[in-house]
C-alpha positions in Angstrom: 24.6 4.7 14.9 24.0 3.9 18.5 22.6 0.5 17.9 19.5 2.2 16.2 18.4 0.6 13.2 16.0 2.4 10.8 13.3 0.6 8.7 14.1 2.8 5.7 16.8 4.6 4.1 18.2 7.7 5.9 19.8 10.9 4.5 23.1 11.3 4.4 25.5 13.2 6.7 25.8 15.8 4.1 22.3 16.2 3.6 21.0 16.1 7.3 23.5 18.8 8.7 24.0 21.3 5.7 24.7 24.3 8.1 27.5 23.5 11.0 26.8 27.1 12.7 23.3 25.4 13.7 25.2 22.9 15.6 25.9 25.9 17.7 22.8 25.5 20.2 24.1 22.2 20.2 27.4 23.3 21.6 25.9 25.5 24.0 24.3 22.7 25.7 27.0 20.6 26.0 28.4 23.5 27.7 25.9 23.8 30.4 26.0 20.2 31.3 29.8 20.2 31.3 30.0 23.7 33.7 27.1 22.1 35.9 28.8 18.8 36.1 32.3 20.5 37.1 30.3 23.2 39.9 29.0 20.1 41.3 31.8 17.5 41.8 34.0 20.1 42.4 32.7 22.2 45.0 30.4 19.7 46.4 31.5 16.0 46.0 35.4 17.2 46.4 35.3 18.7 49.7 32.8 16.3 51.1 35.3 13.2 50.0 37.8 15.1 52.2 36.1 14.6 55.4 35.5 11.2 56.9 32.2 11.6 58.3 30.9 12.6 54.4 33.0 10.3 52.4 30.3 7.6 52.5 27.2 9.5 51.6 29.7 11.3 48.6 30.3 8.2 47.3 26.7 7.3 46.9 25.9 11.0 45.2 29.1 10.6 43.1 27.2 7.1 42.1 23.7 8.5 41.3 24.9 11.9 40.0 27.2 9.8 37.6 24.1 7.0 36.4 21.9 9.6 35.4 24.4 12.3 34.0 25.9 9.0 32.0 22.0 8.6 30.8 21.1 12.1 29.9 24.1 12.2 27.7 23.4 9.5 25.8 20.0 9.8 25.3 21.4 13.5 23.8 23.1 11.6 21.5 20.3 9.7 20.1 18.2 12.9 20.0 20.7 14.4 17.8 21.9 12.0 15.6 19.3 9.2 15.4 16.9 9.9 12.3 13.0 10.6 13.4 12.0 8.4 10.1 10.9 9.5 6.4 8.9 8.3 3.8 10.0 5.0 2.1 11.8 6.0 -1.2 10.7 4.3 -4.5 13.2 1.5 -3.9 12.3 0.6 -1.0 8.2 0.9 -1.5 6.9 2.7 -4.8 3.1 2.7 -3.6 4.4 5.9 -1.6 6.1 7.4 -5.0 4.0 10.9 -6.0 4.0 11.5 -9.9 3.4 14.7 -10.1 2.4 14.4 -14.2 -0.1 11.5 -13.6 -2.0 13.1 -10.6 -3.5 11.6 -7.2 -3.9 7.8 -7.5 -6.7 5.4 -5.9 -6.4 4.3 -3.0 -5.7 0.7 -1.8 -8.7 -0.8 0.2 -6.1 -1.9 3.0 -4.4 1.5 3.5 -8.0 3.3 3.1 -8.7 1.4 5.9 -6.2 2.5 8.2 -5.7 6.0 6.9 -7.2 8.5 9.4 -5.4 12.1 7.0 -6.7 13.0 3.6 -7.8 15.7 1.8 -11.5 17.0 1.2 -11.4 15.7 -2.3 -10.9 11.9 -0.8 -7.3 12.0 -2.1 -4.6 11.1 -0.2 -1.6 13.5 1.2 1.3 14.3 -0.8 4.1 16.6 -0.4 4.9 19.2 -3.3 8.8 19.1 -2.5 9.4 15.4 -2.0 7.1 14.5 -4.5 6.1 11.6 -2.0 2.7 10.5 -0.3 2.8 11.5 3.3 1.3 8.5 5.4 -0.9 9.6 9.0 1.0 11.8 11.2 3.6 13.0 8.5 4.8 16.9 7.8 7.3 18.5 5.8 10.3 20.1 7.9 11.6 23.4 6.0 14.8 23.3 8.1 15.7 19.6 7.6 14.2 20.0 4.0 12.0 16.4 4.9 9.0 14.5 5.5 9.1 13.5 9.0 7.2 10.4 10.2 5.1 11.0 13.2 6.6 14.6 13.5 6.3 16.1 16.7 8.6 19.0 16.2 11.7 20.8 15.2 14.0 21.5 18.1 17.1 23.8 17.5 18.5 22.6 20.8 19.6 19.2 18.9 19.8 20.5 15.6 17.1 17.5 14.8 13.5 16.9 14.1 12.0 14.9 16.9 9.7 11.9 15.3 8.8 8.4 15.2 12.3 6.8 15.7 13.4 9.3 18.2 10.8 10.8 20.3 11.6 7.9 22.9 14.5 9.1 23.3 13.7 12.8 23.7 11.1 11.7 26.1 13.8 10.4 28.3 16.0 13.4 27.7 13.6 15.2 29.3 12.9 12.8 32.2 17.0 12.2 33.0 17.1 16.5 33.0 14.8 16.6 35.2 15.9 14.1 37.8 19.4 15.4 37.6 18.8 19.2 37.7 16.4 18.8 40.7 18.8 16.4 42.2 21.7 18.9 41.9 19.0 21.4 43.4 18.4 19.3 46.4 22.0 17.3 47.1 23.6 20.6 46.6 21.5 23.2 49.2 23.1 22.2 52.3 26.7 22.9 50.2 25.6 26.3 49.1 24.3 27.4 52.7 27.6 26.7 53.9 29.4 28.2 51.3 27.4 31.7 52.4 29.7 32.2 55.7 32.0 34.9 55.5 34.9 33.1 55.6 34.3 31.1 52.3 36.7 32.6 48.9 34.2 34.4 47.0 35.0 32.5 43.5 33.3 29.0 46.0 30.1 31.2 47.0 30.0 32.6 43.2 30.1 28.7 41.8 28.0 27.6 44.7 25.5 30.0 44.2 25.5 29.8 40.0 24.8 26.1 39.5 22.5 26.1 42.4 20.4 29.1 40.4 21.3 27.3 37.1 20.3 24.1 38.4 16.8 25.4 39.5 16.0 27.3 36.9 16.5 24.7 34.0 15.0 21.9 36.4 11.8 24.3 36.4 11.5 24.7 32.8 12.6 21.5 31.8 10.0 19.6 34.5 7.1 21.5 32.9 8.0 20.7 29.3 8.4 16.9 30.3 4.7 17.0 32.0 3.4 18.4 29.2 5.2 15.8 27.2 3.7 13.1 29.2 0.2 14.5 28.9 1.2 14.5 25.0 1.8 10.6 25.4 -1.3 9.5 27.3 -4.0 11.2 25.5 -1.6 9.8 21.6 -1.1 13.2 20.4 2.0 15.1 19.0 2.7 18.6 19.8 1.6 19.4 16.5 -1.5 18.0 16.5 -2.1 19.5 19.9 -1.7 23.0 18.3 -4.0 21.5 15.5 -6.3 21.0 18.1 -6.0 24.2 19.9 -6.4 26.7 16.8 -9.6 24.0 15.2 -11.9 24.3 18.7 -11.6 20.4 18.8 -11.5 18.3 21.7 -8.2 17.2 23.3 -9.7 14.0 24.8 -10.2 12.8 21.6 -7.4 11.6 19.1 -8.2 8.8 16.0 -4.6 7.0 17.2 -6.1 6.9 21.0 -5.0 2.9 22.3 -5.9 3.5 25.5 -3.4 4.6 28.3 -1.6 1.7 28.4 -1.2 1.1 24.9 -0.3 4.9 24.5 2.8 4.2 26.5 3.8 1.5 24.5 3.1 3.0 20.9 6.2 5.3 22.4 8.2 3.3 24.9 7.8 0.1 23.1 6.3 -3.0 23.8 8.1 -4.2 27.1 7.5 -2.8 30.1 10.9 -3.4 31.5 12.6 -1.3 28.8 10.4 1.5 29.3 12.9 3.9 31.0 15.7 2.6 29.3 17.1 4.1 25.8 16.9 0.6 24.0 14.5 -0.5 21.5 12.2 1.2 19.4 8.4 2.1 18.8 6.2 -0.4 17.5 5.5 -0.2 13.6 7.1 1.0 10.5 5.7 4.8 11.1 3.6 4.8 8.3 -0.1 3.8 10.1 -1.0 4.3 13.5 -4.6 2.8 13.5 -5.1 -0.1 15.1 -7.5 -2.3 16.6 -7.8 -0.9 19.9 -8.0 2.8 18.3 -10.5 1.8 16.2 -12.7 0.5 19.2 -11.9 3.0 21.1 -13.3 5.6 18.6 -16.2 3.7 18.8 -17.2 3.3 22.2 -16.6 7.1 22.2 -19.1 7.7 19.3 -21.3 5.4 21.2 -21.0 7.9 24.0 -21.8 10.5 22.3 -25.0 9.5 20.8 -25.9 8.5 24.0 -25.3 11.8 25.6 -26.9 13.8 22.6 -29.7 11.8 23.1 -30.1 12.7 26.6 -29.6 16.0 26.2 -32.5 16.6 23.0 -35.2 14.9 25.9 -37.0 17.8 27.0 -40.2 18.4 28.5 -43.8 18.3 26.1 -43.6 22.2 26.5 -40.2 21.7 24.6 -41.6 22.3 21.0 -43.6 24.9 21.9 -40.7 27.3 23.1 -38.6 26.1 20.1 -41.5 27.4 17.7 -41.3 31.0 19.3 -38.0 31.2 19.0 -37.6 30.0 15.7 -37.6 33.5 14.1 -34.4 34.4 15.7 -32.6 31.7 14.9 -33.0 32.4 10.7 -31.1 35.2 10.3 -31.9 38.0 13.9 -29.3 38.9 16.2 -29.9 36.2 18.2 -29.1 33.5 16.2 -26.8 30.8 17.5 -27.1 28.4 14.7 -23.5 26.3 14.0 -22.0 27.6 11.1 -20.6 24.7 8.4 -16.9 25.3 9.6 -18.0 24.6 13.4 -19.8 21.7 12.4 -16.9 20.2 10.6 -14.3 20.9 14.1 -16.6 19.5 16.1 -17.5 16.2 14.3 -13.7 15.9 13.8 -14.2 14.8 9.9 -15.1 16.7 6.8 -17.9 14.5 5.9 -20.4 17.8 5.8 -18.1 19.2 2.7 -19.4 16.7 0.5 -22.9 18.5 0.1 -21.4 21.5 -0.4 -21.0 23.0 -4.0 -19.1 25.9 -2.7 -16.4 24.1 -1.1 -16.2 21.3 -3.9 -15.1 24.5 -6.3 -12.5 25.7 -4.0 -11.1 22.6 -4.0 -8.5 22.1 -7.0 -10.1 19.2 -9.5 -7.5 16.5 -9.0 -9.6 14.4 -11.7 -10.3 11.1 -9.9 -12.7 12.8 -7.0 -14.8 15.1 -8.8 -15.1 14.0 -12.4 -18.3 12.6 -13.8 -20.2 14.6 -11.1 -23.0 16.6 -12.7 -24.1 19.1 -9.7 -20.0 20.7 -10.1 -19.9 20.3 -13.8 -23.4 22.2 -13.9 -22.3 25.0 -11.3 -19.2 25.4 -12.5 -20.9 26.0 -16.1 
């Protein structure tokens, strides 16, 4: 629909919009944009296309207004009813096929590569409902009742998920919003000023004075939710892993599908430049890996950096040992100690390397078969 073309298969009509009352948010919307759309060319464009001396500069707000309140709707539309992406169904690519009686299989060498998501066992992601493998960047949604590709979240407001093959275009929802609520804001002030003399009709100064305050308001939310959304893009994260980030005491500089600025932009805009505020084409990729040569450098010019740093920071002075020695009591076990516990360690590394030392955590991971069998140290402590 739309022109948009998915890579893969896509759930039916049936089966992406069980409930109609959830369209309902949906509706409300529409309703919004139609009442501001009406305040505005009716009490503002109508009486200035009256007068002479205003028709000229009305024609050009009539023009813009029109442009972007043409774009926002149809980028609404995509939002809505363009698929974010799923998981490849047997047909299309078994490798992604979970048999839930045959347990976790190996890994091919290519895919390990560029897999950034697994479990602490080694095995890779799978999803108990779909019964699927969930490539990088993939979660279940329990109100679209699917794996989402690149999942970034679950808005009510389009009765969607937003996702690889339409977070472009919610991006620029959000960017067409903002330019037309602010420019209803602005074209519309001198408008409502007048319409606050006593010998304006009431109803005029109660629509004036609505969508100007309805305007403003949603052009203040929605302005912050689209800079946050841009700060989203540049540093490659979704808003779930951002929330991943927050709640794990990691570092939001630092993301394992980081291109660069540049090539942030395009992993979500697409490839040319010239399309980039346009609602035409589509992400780079299938949706199923994100790692790519200039994430993979980037990662390690930033592990570079901090060895480096770490390095600096251990030089200390010949009196250094010394001090460390007389404080060493303290940190074994006093009420002083500050030493990292293993969960710290393992959000501030950013990998789970340190659980592979670690009898306690190999029991409370469930014994999938491939990763832990054959290995005396859990056979023994689990005897």
């Amino acid at each position: 629909m739309f022109g948009v073309k998915d890579d893969f298969p896509t759930p039916g009509w049936e089966e992406r919009f069980p409930e109609p009352l959830k369209f309902l948010p949906v509706a409300f919307i529409l309703a919004m944009i139609i009442g501001l759309y009406l305040i505005y060319t009716t009490f503002h464009l109508g009486p200035r296309f009256e007068e002479k001396t205003t028709r000229g500069s009305a024609l050009l707000d009539a023009f813009v207004f029109h442009a972007v309140t043409a774009m926002l709707l149809y980028c609404y539309a995509l939002c809505v009813f363009v698929h974010p992406g799923t998981i490849p169904d047997k047909e299309e690519d078994p490798s992604w096929d979970y048999d839930e009686a045959e347990g976790p299989q190996p890994i091919a060498a290519d895919l390990l590569m560029n897999m950034q998501e697994m479990k602490r066992s080694g095995d890779r992601r799978h999803c108990k409902w779909c019964l699927k493998y969930k490539p990088d960047r993939c979660h279940h949604c329990r109100v679209c009742r699917i794996c989402i590709l690149k999942m970034d979240h679950h808005c009510p407001w389009i009765y969607n998920c937003v996702g690889f093959r339409n977070y472009k275009y919610f991006f620029l929802l959000l960017l067409y919003t903002s330019i037309d609520c602010l420019y209803i804001v602005a074209n519309m002030l001198p408008t409502v000023r007048a319409g606050t003399q006593p010998t304006t009709p009431f109803m005029t100064m109660f629509w004036l004075m609505f969508g100007e305050t309805l305007a403003g308001f949603l052009g203040v939310l929605v302005v912050l939710f689209f800079g946050f959304h841009i700060y989203l893009m540049s540093k490659a994260m979704t808003t779930i892993e951002f929330c991943e980030k927050s709640h794990s005491k990691g570092s939001f500089n630092a993301s394992a599908y980081d291109r660069g600025f540049v090539g942030n932009l395009k992993a979500v805009l697409g490839e040319n430049p010239w399309l980039w505020l346009l609602p035409v084409g589509s992400p780079p990729g299938r949706g199923v890996s994100f790692t790519m040569e200039e994430s993979r450098l980037t990662q390690d010019m930033e592990a570079g950096r901090n060895l480096r740093r770490r390095a600096h920071e251990t030089q200390t002075p010949n009196t250094a040992p010394k001090r460390r020695a007389h404080d060493r009591p303290n940190a074994c076990g006093g009420t002083g100690s500050t030493g990292q516990s293993e969960e710290d360690s393992q959000s501030a590394s950013g990998s789970e390397v340190a659980d592979v030392g670690s009898s306690r955590d190999r029991r409370q991971v469930p014994n999938y078969g491939a990763a832990d069998e054959g290995s005396p140290q859990v056979s023994a402590s689990e005897k």
